[in-house]
C-alpha positions in Angstrom: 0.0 0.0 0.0 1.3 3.7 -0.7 2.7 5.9 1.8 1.6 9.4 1.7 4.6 12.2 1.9 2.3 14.7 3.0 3.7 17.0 5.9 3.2 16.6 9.5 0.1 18.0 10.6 -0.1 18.0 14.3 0.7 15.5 17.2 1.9 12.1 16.6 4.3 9.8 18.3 3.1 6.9 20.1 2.4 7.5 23.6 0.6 11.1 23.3 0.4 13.0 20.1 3.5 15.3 20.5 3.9 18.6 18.3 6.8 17.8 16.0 8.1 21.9 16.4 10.8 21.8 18.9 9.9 21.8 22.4 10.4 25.1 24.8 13.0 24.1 27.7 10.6 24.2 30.9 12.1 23.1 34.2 10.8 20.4 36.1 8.4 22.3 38.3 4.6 21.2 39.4 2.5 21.8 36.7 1.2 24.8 35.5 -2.0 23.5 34.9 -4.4 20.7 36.2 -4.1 17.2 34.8 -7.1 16.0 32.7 -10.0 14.6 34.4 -9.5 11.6 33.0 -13.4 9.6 33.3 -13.5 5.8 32.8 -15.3 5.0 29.2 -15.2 1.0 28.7 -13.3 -1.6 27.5 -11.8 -2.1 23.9 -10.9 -5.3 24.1 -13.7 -7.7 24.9 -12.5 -11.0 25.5 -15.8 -12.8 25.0 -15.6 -11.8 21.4 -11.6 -11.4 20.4 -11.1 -13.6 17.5 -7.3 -14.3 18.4 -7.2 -14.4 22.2 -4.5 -17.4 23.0 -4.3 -16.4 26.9 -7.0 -14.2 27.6 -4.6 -11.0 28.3 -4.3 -8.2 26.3 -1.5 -5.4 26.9 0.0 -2.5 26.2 -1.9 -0.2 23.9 -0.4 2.2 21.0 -2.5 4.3 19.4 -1.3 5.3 16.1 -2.8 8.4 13.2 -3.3 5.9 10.2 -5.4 8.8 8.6 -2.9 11.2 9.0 0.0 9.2 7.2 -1.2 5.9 4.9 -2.8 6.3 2.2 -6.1 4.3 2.1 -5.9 2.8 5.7 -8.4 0.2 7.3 -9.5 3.1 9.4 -8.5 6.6 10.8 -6.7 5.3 14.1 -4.9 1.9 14.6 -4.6 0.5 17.5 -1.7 -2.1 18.4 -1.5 -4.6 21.5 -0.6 -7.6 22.3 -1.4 -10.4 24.7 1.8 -11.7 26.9 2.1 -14.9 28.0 3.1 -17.0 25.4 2.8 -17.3 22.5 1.9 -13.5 22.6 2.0 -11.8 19.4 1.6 -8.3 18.1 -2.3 -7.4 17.0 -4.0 -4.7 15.3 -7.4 -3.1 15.8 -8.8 0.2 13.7 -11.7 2.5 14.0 -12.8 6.1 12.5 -13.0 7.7 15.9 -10.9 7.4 19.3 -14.7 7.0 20.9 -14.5 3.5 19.1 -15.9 1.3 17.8 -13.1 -0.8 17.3 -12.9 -3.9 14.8 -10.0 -6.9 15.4 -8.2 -7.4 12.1 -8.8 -10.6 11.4 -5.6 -12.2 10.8 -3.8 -11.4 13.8 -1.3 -12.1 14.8 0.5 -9.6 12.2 3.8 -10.4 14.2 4.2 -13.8 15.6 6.9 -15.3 17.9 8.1 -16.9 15.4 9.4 -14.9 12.1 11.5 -17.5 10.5 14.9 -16.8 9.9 14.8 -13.7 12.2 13.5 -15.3 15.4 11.9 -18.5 17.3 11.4 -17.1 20.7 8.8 -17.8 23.3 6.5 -14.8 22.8 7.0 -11.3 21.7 4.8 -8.2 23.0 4.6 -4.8 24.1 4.4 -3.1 20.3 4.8 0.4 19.8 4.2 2.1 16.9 5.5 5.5 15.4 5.5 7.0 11.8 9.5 7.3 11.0 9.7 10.3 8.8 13.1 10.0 7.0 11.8 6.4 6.1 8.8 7.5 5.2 7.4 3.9 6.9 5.3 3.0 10.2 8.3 1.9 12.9 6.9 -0.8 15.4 8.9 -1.6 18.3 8.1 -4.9 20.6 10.0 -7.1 22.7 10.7 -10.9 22.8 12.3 -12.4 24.5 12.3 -9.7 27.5 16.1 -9.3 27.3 15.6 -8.0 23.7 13.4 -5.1 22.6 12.7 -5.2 18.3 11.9 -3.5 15.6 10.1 -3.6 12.0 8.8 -1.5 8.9 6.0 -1.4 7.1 4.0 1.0 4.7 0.5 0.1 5.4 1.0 -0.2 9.0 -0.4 -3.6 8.9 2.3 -6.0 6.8 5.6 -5.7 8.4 9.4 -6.3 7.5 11.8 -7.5 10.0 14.3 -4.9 11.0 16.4 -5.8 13.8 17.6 -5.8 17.6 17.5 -2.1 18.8 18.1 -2.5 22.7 19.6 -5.3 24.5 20.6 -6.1 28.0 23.8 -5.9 27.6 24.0 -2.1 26.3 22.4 -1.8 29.5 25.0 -2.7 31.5 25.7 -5.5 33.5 22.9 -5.5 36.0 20.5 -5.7 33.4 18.2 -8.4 33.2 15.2 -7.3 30.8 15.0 -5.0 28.4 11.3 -4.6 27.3 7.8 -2.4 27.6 9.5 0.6 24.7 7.8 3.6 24.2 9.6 5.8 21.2 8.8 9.8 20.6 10.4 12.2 19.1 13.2 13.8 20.8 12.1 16.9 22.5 15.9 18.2 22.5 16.9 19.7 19.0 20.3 20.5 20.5 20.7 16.7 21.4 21.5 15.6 18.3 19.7 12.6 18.4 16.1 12.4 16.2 14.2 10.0 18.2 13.6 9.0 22.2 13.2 6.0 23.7 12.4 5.1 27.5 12.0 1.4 28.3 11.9 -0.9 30.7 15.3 -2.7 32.2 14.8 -5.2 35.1 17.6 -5.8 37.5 19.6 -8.5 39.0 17.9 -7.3 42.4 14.6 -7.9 40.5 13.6 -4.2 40.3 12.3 -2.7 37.5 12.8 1.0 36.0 12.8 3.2 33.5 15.9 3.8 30.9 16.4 6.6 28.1 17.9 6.0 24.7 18.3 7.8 22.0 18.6 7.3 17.9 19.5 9.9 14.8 17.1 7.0 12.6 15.4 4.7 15.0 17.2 2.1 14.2 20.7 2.9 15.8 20.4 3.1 19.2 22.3 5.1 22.1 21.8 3.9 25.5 22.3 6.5 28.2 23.8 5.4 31.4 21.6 5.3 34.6 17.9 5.9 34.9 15.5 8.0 34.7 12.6 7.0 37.4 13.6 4.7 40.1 10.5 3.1 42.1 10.4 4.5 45.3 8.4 4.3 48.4 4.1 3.6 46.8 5.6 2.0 44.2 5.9 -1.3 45.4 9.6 -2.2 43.7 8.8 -1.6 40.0 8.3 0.9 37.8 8.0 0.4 33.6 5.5 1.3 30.6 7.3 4.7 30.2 6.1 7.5 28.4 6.5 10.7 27.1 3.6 13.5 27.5 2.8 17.3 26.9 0.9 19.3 28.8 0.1 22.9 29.2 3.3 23.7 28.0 5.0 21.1 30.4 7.2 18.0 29.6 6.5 15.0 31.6 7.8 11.1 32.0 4.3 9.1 32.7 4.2 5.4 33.8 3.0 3.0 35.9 4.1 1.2 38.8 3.2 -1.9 40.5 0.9 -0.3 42.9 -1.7 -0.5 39.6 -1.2 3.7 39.8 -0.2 5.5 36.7 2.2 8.1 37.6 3.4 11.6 35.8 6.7 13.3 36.8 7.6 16.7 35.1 10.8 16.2 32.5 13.3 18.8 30.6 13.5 18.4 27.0 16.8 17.2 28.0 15.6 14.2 29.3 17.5 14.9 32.4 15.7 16.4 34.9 13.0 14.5 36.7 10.6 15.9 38.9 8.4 14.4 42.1 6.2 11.7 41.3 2.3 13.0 41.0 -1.0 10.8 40.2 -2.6 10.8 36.8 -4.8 8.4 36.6 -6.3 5.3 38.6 -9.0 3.3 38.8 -12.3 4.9 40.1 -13.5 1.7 42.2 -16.9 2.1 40.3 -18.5 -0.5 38.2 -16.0 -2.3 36.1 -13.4 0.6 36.9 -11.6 -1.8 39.1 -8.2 -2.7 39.9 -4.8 -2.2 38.1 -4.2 0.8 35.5 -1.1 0.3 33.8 0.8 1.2 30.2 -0.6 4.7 29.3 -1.0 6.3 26.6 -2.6 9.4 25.9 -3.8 11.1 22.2 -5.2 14.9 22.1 -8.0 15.2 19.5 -10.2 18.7 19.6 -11.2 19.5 22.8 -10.7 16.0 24.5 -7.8 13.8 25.8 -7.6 9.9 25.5 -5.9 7.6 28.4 -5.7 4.1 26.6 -4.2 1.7 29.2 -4.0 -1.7 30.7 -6.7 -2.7 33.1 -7.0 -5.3 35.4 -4.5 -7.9 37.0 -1.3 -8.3 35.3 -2.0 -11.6 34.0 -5.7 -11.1 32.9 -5.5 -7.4 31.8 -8.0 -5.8 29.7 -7.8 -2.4 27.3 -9.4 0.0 28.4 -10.2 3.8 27.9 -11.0 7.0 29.3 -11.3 10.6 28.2 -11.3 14.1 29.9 -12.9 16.9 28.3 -16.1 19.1 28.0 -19.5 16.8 28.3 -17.6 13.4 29.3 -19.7 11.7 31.9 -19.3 8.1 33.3 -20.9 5.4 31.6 -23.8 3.4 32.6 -25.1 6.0 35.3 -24.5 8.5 37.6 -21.3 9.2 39.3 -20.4 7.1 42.6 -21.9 8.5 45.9 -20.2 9.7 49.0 -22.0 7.9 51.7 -21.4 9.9 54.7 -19.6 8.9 57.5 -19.8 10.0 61.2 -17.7 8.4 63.7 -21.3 9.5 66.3 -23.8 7.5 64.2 -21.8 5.1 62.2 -24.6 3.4 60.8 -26.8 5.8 61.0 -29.3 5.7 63.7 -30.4 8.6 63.3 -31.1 9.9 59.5 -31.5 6.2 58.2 -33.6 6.3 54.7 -36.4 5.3 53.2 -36.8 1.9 53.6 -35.2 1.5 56.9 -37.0 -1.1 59.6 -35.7 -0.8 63.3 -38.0 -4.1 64.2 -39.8 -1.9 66.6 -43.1 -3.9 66.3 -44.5 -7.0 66.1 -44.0 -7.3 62.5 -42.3 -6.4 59.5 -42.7 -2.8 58.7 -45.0 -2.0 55.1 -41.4 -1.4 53.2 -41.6 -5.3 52.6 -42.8 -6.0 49.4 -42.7 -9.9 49.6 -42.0 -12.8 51.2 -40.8 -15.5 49.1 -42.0 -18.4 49.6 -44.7 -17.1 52.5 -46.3 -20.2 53.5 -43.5 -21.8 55.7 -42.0 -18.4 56.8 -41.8 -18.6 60.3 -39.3 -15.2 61.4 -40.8 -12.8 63.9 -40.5 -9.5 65.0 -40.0 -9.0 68.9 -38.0 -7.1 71.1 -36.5 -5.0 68.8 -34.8 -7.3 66.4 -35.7 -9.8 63.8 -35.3 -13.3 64.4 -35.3 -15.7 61.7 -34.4 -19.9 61.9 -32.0 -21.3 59.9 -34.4 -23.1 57.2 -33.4 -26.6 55.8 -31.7 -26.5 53.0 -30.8 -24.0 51.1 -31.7 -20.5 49.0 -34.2 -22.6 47.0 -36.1 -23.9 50.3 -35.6 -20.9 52.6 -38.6 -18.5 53.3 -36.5 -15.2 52.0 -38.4 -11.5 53.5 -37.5 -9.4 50.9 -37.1 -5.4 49.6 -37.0 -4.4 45.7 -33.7 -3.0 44.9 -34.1 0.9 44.7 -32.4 2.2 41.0 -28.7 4.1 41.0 -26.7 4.1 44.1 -27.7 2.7 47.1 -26.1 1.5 50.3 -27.4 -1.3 53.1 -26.1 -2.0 56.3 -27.2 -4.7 59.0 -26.5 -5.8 62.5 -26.4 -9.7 62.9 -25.7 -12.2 65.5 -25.9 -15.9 64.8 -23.8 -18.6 66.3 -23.0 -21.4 64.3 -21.8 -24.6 65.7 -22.2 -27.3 63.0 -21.5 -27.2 58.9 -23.5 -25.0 56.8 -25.5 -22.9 59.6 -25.0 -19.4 57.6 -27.0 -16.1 58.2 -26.4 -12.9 55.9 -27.9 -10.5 53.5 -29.3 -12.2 50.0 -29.1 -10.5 46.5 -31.9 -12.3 44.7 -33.2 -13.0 41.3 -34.2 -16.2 41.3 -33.4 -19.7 43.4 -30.4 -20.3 40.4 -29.3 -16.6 40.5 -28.3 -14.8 43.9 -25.4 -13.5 46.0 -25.0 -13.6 49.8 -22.7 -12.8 52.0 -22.7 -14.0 55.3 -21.2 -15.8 58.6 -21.7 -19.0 58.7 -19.9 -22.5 59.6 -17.5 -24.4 57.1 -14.7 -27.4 57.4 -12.1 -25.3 59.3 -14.4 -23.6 61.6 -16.1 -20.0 61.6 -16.3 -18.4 58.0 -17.3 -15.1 56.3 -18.4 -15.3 52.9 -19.4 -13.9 49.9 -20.6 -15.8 47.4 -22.2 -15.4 43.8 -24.4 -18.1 42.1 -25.4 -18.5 38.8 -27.3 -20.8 37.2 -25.0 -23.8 38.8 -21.8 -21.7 38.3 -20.5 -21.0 42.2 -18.1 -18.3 42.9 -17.1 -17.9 46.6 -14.5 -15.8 48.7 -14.2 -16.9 51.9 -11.8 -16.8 55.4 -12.1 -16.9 59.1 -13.5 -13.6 60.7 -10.7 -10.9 61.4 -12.3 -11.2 65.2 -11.7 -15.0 65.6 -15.1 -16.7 66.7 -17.3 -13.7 66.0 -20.9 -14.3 66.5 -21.9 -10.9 65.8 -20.9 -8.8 62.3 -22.2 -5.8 61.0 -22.6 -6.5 57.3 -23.0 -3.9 54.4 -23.6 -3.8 50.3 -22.7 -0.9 48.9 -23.9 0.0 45.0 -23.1 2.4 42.4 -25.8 1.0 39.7 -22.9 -1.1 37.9 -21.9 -3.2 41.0 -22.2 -3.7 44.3 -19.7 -4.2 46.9 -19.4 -6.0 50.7 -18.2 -4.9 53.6 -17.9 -6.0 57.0 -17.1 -4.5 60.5 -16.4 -5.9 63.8 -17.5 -3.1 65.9 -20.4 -1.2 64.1 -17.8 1.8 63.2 -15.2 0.7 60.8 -15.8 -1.1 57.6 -13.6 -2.8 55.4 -14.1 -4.4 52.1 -14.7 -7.9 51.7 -14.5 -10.2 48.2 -15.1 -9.6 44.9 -18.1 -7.2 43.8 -21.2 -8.4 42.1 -21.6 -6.8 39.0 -25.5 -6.4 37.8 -24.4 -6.8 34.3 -23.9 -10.9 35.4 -26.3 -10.8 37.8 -29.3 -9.0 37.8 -30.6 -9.0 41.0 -34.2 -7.4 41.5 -34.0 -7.9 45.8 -32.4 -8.0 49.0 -33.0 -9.2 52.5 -32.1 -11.2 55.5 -31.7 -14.7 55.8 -30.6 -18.2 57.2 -30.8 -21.4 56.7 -28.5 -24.5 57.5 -28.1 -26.8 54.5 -29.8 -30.3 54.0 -27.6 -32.4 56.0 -28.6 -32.4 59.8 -27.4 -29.7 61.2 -29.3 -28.3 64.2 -31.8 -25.3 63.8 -30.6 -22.8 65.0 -31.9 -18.6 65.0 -30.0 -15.6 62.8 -31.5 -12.5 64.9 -31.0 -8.5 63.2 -30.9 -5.7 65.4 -32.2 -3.8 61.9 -32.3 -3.0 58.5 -30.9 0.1 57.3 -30.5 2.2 54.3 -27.9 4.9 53.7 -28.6 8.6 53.5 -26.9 10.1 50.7 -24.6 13.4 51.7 -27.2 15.6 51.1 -30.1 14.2 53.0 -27.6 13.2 55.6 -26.6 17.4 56.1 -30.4 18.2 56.4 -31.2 15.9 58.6 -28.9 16.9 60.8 -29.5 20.4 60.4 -33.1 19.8 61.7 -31.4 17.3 64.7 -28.8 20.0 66.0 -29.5 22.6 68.6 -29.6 26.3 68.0 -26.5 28.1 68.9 -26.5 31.1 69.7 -22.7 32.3 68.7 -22.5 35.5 67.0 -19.0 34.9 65.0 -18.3 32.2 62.4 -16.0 29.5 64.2 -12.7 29.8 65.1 -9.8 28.3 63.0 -8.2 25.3 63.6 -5.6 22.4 61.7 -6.0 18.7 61.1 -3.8 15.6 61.9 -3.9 12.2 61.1 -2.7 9.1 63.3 -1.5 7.4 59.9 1.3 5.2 60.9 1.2 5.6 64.6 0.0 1.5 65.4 2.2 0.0 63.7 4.5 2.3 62.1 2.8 1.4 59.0 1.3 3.7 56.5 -1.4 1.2 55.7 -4.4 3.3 54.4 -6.2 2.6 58.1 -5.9 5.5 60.3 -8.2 8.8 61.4 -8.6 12.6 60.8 -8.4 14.0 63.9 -9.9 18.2 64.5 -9.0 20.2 67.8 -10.5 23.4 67.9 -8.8 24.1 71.5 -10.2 27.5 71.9 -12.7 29.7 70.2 -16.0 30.2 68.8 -17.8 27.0 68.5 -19.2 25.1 65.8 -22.4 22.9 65.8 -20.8 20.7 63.1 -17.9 19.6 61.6 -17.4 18.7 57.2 -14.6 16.7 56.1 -13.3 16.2 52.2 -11.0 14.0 51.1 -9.8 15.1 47.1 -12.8 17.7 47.8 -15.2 15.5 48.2 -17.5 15.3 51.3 -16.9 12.5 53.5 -18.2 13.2 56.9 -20.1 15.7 58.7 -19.9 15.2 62.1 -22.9 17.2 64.8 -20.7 19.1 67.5 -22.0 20.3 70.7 -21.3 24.1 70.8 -20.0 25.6 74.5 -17.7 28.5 73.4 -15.4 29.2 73.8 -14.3 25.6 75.1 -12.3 23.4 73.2 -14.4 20.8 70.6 -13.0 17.6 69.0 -14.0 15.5 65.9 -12.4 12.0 64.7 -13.6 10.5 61.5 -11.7 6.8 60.7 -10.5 6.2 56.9 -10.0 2.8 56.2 -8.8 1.1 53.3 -7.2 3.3 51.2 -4.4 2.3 48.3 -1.6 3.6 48.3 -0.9 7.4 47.2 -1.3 10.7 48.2 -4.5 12.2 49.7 -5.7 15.8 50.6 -8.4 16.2 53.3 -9.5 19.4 54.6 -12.3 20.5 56.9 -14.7 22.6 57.6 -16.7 24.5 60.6 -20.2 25.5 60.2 -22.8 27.0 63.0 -25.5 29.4 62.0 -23.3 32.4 61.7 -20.7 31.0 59.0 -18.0 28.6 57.7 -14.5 28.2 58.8 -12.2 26.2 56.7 -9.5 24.2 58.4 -5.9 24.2 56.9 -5.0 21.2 54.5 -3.9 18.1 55.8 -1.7 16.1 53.3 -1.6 12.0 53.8 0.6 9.6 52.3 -0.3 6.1 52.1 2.5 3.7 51.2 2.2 0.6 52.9 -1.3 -0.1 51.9 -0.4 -3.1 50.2 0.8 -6.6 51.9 4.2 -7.1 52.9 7.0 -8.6 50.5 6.4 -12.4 51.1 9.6 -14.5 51.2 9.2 -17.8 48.9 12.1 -21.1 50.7 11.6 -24.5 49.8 13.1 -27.8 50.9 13.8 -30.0 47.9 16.9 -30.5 49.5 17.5 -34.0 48.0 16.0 -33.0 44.5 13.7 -35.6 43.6 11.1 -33.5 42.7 8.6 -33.9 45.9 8.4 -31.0 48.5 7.3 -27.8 50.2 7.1 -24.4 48.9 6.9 -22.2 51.9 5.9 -18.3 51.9 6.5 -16.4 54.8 5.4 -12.4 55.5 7.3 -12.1 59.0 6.0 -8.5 59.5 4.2 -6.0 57.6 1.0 -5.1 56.0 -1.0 -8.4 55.8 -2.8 -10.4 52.4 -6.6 -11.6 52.5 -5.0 -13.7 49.3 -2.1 -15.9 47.8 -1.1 -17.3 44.7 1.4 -19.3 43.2 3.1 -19.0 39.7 4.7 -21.9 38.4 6.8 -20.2 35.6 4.2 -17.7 34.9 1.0 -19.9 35.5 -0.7 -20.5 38.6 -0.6 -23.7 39.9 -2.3 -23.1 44.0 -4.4 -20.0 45.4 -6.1 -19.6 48.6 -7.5 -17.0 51.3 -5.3 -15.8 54.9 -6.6 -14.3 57.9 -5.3 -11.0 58.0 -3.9 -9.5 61.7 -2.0 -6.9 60.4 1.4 -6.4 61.1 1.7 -10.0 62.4 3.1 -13.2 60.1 2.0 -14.8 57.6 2.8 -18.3 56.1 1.8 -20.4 53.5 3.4 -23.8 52.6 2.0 -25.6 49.5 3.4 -29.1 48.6 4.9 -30.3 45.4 5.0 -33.2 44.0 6.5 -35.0 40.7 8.8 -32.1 39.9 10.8 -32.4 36.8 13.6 -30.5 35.3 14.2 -26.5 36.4 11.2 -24.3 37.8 10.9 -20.4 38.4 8.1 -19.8 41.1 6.7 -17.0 42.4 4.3 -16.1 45.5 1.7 -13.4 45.4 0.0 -11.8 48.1 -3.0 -9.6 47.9 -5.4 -7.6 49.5 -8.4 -5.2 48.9 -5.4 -2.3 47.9 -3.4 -4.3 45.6 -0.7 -7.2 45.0 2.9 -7.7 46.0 5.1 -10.5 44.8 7.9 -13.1 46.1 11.4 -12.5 44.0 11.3 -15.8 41.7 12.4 -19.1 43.0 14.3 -21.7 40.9 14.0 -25.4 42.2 15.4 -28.2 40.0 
C-alpha cells in the first residue's frame, strides 16, 4: 500500500500525540496547569468476542494516526497490542474515531513469535508504533524475549518487514536483566543531536524494574544513556515500567506505571534529564467495572478531548481499556459514585436512616416489605426490637427469604447480625436475589475449618465464593454492608459497628441482575441443628445531602454570634504499627474559640463526613472521623466548621499512604534431595497483611487460597509439590483489597 509524503500536521508519536516543532525548555516544576479529568469510558478489548485471544490477556496499547500518514488505511486510528504470555504476538485493531468502535483485524497475529529466519522465541509483546519520517514507513517496536526489545517497517502499518535488535541487556550494563515495555517519541531536544527517544523498561539482577532513556538519529541505531530515569520509590511497590513521554500545558513529563496498579506523571526537561516528584494521573475509580490495576498509558489529544488508553486489570488477565477528559464526558452506565457519609457518632446511621429503613420496633415487619418468598412456611418474627429468623433446611431454593426491591442508582445497606454457628453449613447474611439459580449472599456462617465469612455469587450452577475466618476470631456478631453504584455492588464487613472494610469480589448487575435483597438463614440439608439468625435492623444509607439536612433539623440552636474559630488537622497514619497502611483517622481540635455545631470533612474535595458538635464556646471541641482502606498514594483532606453564623475552613492536611499493600512475602523450599517432591513455603514475618495468595509456576498458577489478616503480624503459607521435573521459576503473590505484591522468583530443580 502507498505511503503518503504529505507534511506533518499536528501530534503524533506513540504514547501522546506530540507537536513535531521543537519543544520550549521548561524546568521540572509542578505543573502549570491541572491534569485532565481523565473519566473511565469502557473496554476495547472484549475477550468474550476477540477472535485471536491465545491467553486471555491483552497489553500495552499504542495508538497510532493511520489517517494522517497511509494512504487508504483500514480506518482513521490503529490500535496495536498484544497479549503476553506465550505465544503472545503483536495485534491490530482500527476504527474512524478514538470513541471507538473498534474492529479486530482478522488475521492477527500480524507479528508472531516466530518470524523464521529472524527469530523462534517464546513470545514477543509490548508493540509500539511510530511514523518514522526519514523512512517514510510505520516503525513498530516490541519485545521478545524480555532481554531483547525489536523493531520492523512497514507501509501500510499492517504488513511488516523484520528490522532488527534495537536495545539489549547488555547495552544496559551488567545488571540488566530485561529490556522490554519501549515507548519511542520524538526527541524533545533539537540540540541533542539525536532524532528519536526511547524510554523502556530494564529489570535488575535485584529484580527491580525502572525506566531507561535512549536515543537514535534513525530509529534504528540506538544510544543507551547510562543510569535511569525513574527509580520506584516508596508507593511503588519495587517496579516501575510502561514509560512514556507526554505534553501538557506547556510542560514535559515522564508518565508510567508502577506496581501499585497507579499511573504516575513526573515533570521532565526536554533534555531528558531532569525529573521531577512523582504526581498521580490516573487510577481506577473503584466504580462498576473501573476496578483494579491501570497500567501502560498512553494518551492522544483530539479537539477538545484527551484519550488515556491503558492496561486494566490484574497483570496476567489485563484488559484495554479507555477514558477521556474533556467538556460533556460523563461516566458510563449512570451517575457518578456517591459519598456515603460517615460520622464516627452514628456510624450506621441511627439517626437519618432512609427510606426503607426497619428498626423491628413492632410486632412485625414494617409496610417497606414487598414480599415474602416463599410465605407459606415463613416462620421469622419481629420481637423485642430485632428480627429473628431460623435457619431453614436447605438451602436458598427452600428458605422463606423476607425481601425489599432494589431501589435504582446508588444505594447502600447496612445490618447488624448475630448468629452462632456450631455445626457445617448454619449461615446467616444478607441475600441479592433473582431467582433460586441466581443470587449472591454474604454472610457468617460454619465451614470445614471452623467459623467463616463469605461472599458468594451463584449463577445458574456456576458457584463463585470468597471466603476466610473472621478478622475477630469466633465472631458471633458482624455488622454487614452492600454498597452499590448501579454497575456493581460491593461487601463490607465491620467488627464493631464503626469501621468497615471491604470484603470479596463485587457483584456486577451486568452478570447478575438482582431485583432484591434481605435477611436470611438457613442450614443446608444435611442435619445440622436449627438454629436462629437475629437482626438488630435493616438500614439504608442517606446520601450526603439528606444526611446534612437531617442533621441540620437534629442539632441545637447556637447562639454564637461569629463564624467558628480556626483550627488544623492531623492524622494518626502510621502511629500502630509504624505502617502507613491506608487505616488511620482525621483528627480536628479546635482548642479555643468560637464554637461550631458541626464539623465537614473532604478527602480530594469530596464530602466524607459531617460530624454534629455540641457548641459551648469558647471551650475546646473535637472531631475524629476513621479512613480505612485506602491504596496507596497521596491524599488531601481538609475541613470545615459550620454553626448558624458561618464557615471556617481548616488548613490542609496532606496524607501519604505507602504501605497499603501486603508485605513482601519470602518464597524457601526444601527440595533438598532434588527428587522433585516437596514444600514451597511463603513467609510475611512483619508487615501489612494479604486476604489472598497465589502461586506461579513459571508464569501460571498452579495453588491459590484465602489468609486471615492481623496486620502487622506473620503470615505463612506452605504448599506441597510433588513429581517435579527439570528446572522451575516460582513466584508467590499476596494480595489484598489495595493491591498485590510479589515473592522474587524461586528456581527449584
Amino acid at each position: 500500500m502507498p505511503v503518503s509524503r504529505r507534511p506533518r500536521a499536528a501530534a503524533i508519536a506513540a504514547i501522546a500525540a506530540l507537536a513535531i516543532a521543537p519543544f520550549t525548555a521548561v524546568a521540572p516544576a509542578t505543573a502549570a496547569e491541572p491534569f485532565p479529568d481523565f473519566v473511565y469510558q469502557g473496554i476495547i478489548t472484549d475477550k468474550s468476542e476477540m477472535i485471536y485471544n491465545p491467553t486471555n490477556e491483552f497489553i500495552f496499547p499504542s495508538v497510532f494516526h493511520a489517517g494522517e500518514y497511509l494512504d487508504d488505511p483500514l480506518g482513521e486510528w490503529y490500535l496495536y497490542l498484544a497479549p503476553h504470555d506465550r505465544p503472545a504476538g503483536v495485534m491490530l485493531m482500527y476504527a474512524d474515531s478514538l470513541d471507538g468502535p473498534w474492529t479486530e483485524y482478522a488475521a492477527n497475529p500480524i507479528i508472531a513469535s516466530d518470524w523464521s529466519p529472524h527469530y523462534d522465541v517464546s513470545h514477543v509483546s509490548s508493540p509500539d508504533a511510530v511514523w518514522n519520517e526519514e523512512a517514510g514507513e510505520v516503525f513498530l517496536y516490541f519485545h521478545g524475549e524480555n532481554s531483547v526489545t525489536r523493531y520492523a517497517t512497514s507501509s501500510d502499518g499492517v504488513h511488516f518487514e523484520y528490522g532488527d535488535v534495537v536495545v539489549s541487556n547488555a547495552m544496559g550494563g551488567p545488571d540488566v536483566t530485561e529490556t522490554s515495555y519501549a515507548r519511542v517519541f520524538e526527541h524533545p531536544d533539537p540540540s541533542s543531536g539525536y532524532r528519536y527517544g526511547m524510554f523502556y523498561m530494564a529489570n535488575f539482577t535485584d529484580n527491580h524494574r525502572r525506566l531507561k532513556l535512549a536515543e537514535s538519529t534513525d530509529g534504528v541505531t540506538w544510544d543507551v544513556r547510562p543510569g535511569t530515569v525513574v527509580e520506584p520509590e516508596s508507593g511503588d511497590s519495587g517496579n516501575v515500567s510502561g514509560g512514556n513521554l507526554w505534553e501538557w500545558g506547556g510542560q514535559l513529563y515522564v508518565i508510567y506505571h508502577n506496581s501499585a496498579g497507579s499511573v504516575m506523571a513526573r515533570t521532565i526537561d526536554p533534555t531528558l534529564s531532569e525529573v521531577g516528584d512523582a504526581q498521580v494521573l490516573h487510577r481506577s475509580s473503584g466504580v462498576g467495572e473501573d476496578v483494579g490495576r491501570t497500567a501502560a498509558p498512553e494518551i492522544v489529544a483530539q479537539g477538545d478531548h484527551t484519550y488515556l488508553f491503558y492496561e486494566s486489570g490484574d497483570r496476567l488477565g489485563a484488559t484495554i481499556a479507555w477514558a477521556k477528559a474533556g467538556p460533556g464526558v460523563e461516566f458510563p452506565g449512570g451517575p457518578d459514585p456517591v459519598a456515603w457519609p460517615v460520622d464516627p457518632e452514628n456510624p450506621v446511621f441511627e439517626q437519618c436512616a432512609a427510606a426503607g429503613t426497619d428498626e423491628f420496633e413492632g410486632d412485625a415487619l414494617s409496610i417497606d416489605w414487598d414480599r415474602v418468598v416463599r410465605p407459606e412456611t415463613a416462620r421469622h418474627s419481629v420481637a423485642d426490637g430485632v428480627l429473628t429468623i431460623p435457619a431453614y433446611e436447605g438451602g436458598v431454593a427452600a428458605a422463606s427469604l423476607p425481601q425489599q426491591e432494589l431501589p435504582e442508582g446508588p444505594w447502600q445497606l447496612t445490618t447488624k447480625l448475630t448468629i452462632d454457628v456450631a455445626e457445617r453449613f448454619q449461615q446467616a447474611g444478607l441475600l441479592l436475589y433473582a431467582s433460586d439459580t441466581v443470587y449472591g449472599k454474604f454472610d457468617l456462617g460454619r465451614a470445614t475449618p471452623g467459623t467463616t465469612l463469605e461472599v458468594v455469587r451463584y449463577l445458574n450452577g456456576n458457584n463463585r465464593q470468597d471466603s476466610a475466618a473472621p478478622a475477630v476470631p469466633e465472631a458471633d456478631t458482624v455488622w454487614l454492608r452492600m454498597t452499590s453504584d448501579g454497575v456493581a455492588i460491593q461487601s463490607s464487613v465491620s467488627y464493631d459497628g464503626v469501621t468497615f472494610s471491604d470484603y470479596g469480589r463485587p457483584f456486577l448487575f451486568s452478570e447478575t441482575p438482582f431485583t432484591h435483597v434481605g435477611p436470611y438463614a438457613f442450614r443446608g440439608s444435611l442435619g445440622a441443628e436449627e438454629i436462629d439468625g437475629t437482626f438488630d435492623w435493616f438500614r439504608w444509607s442517606p446520601t450526603p445531602e439528606d444526611y446534612e439536612a437531617c442533621l441540620a433539623e437534629l442539632l441545637p440552636d447556637d447562639d454564637e454570634t461569629d463564624a467558628p474559630g480556626t483550627t488544623s488537622l492531623t492524622s494518626t497514619s502510621g502511629w500502630a504499627y509504624g505502617l502507613d497502611d491506608g487505616n488511620f483517622d482525621v483528627r480536628m481540635d479546635l482548642w479555643w474559640g468560637t464554637n461550631a455545631t458541626r464539623f465537614r470533612l473532604y478527602q480530594d474535595d469530596e464530602l466524607i463526613a459531617t460530624v454534629p458538635l455540641e457548641p459551648s464556646s469558647p471551650d475546646a471541641q473535637h472531631a475524629v472521623v476513621p479512613i480505612a482502606g485506602l491504596p496507596n498514594g497521596t491524599y488531601e483532606f481538609r475541613g470545615e466548621l459550620a454553626n448558624s453564623q458561618g464557615t471556617t475552613p481548616t488548613k490542609p492536611l496532606t496524607v501519604k499512604v505507602t504501605d497499603a499493600e501486603p508485605g513482601l512475602p519470602k518464597l524457601s523450599h526444601d527440595d533438598w534431595d532434588r527428587d522433585g517432591t516437596f514444600t514451597l513455603s511463603a513467609d510475611l514475618w512483619w508487615g501489612t497483611n494479604a486476604y489472598t495468595w497465589r502461586l506461579l509456576q513459571d508464569g501460571e498458577e498452579v495453588a491459590s487460597g484465602t489468609l486471615v489478616a492481623a496486620t502487622p503480624a506473620a503470615q505463612h503459607v506452605e504448599v506441597p509439590i510433588t513429581d517435579l521435573t527439570g528446572e522451575h521459576v516460582f513466584v508467590m503473590e499476596f494480595g489484598n483489597g489495595a493491591g498485590t505484591t510479589a515473592s522474587k522468583p524461586l528456581t527449584v530443580g
